[in-house]
N, C-alpha and C positions, 0 to 999 in steps of 0.2 A: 823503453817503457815496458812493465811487466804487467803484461794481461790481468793474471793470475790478481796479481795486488789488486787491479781496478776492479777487477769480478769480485773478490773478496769486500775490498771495500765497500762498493754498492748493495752488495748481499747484507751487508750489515747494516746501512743505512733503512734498507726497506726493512729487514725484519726489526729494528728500532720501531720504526713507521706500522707498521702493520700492528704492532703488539700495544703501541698505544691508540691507534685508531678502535681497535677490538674495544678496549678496553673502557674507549670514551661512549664507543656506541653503545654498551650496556647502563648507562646515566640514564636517558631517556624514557627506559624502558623498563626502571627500576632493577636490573636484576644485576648489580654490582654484586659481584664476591666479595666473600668476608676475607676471605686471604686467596687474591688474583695470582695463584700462583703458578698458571701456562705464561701471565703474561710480563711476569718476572724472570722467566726463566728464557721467554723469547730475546728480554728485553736485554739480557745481560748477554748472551748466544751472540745478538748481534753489537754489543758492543766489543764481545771479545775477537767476532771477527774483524772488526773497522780498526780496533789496534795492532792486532796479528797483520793486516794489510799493510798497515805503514812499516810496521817490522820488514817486513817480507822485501818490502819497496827498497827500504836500505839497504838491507843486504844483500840482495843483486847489485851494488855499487851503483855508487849516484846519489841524487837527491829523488824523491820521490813525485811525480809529477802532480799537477791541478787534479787530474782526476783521479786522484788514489788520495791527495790529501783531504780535499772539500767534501766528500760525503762520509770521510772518516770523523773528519771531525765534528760535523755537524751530528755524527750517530752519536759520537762520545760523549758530548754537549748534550745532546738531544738525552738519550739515553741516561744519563747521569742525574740530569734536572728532574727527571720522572720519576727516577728510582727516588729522589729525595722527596719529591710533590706525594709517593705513595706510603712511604714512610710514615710524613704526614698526617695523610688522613686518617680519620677515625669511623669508622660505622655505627649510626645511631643505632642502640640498646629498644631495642621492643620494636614494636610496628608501628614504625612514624605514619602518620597521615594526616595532610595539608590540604585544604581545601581551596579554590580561587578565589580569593576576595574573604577569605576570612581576618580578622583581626589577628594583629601580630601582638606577642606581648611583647609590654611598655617596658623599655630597661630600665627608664626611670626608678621604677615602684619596685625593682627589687634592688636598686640603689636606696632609696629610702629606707626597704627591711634591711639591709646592710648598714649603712651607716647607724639605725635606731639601735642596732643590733651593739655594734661597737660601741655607742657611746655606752649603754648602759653594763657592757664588760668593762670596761673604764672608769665607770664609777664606780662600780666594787670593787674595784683594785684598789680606789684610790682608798675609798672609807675602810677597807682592811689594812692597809699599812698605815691607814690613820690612827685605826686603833691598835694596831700591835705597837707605834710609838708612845700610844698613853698609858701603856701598860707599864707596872713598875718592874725594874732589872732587880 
């Protein structure tokens, strides 16, 4: 068993760990970064070591043991899912503020301005090609 892989390994996993734990604790507290970019840069650091580990693991000959595989992979996994879940998100535009128990808007009603919306582009289209048919060629 190569030490070295397991150290590496688990170094990746926590700095995985660590970098999205930061990052969940600033939710709370409102003060999410608009571009997290220490904990993109931890997050990838420790993926690149949790693969470099398995690297490592192989080529001291062998198969790479439980504990060099299970926390690599769980950071590569781990680590991976994040980076897409941050991708994802988007920061709301101006200074959101929600109140407890305030009224939420109705999706319905802006279904309604949208469909009211559609049909009546719809009829214009239709009474323009209606009349560009009764026009003489």
């Amino acid at each position: 068993m190569n030490t070295m892989a397991i150290a590496t390994s688990a170094i990746g996993f926590v700095a995985v760990m660590v970098a999205w734990i930061s990052y969940l604790a600033t939710i709370p507290s409102g003060k999410v970064p608009a571009r997290p970019v220490g904990s993109i840069i931890l997050q990838l650091a420790g993926m690149v070591a949790a693969a470099s580990a398995v690297v490592w693991s192989f080529r001291d000959g062998g198969s790479p043991g439980v504990a060099v595989v299970v926390p690599a992979v769980f950071a590569l996994m781990m680590g991976s899912t994040f980076m897409y879940l941050l991708s994802l998100r988007k920061t709301p535009i101006g200074n959101l503020k929600v109140k407890v128990g305030e009224a939420l808007l109705r999706q319905t009603d802006d279904l309604e301005v949208l469909s009211r919306r559609l049909v009546t582009i719809l009829q214009r289209r239709v009474t323009a090609l209606r009349s560009d048919e009764s026009r003489p060629r």
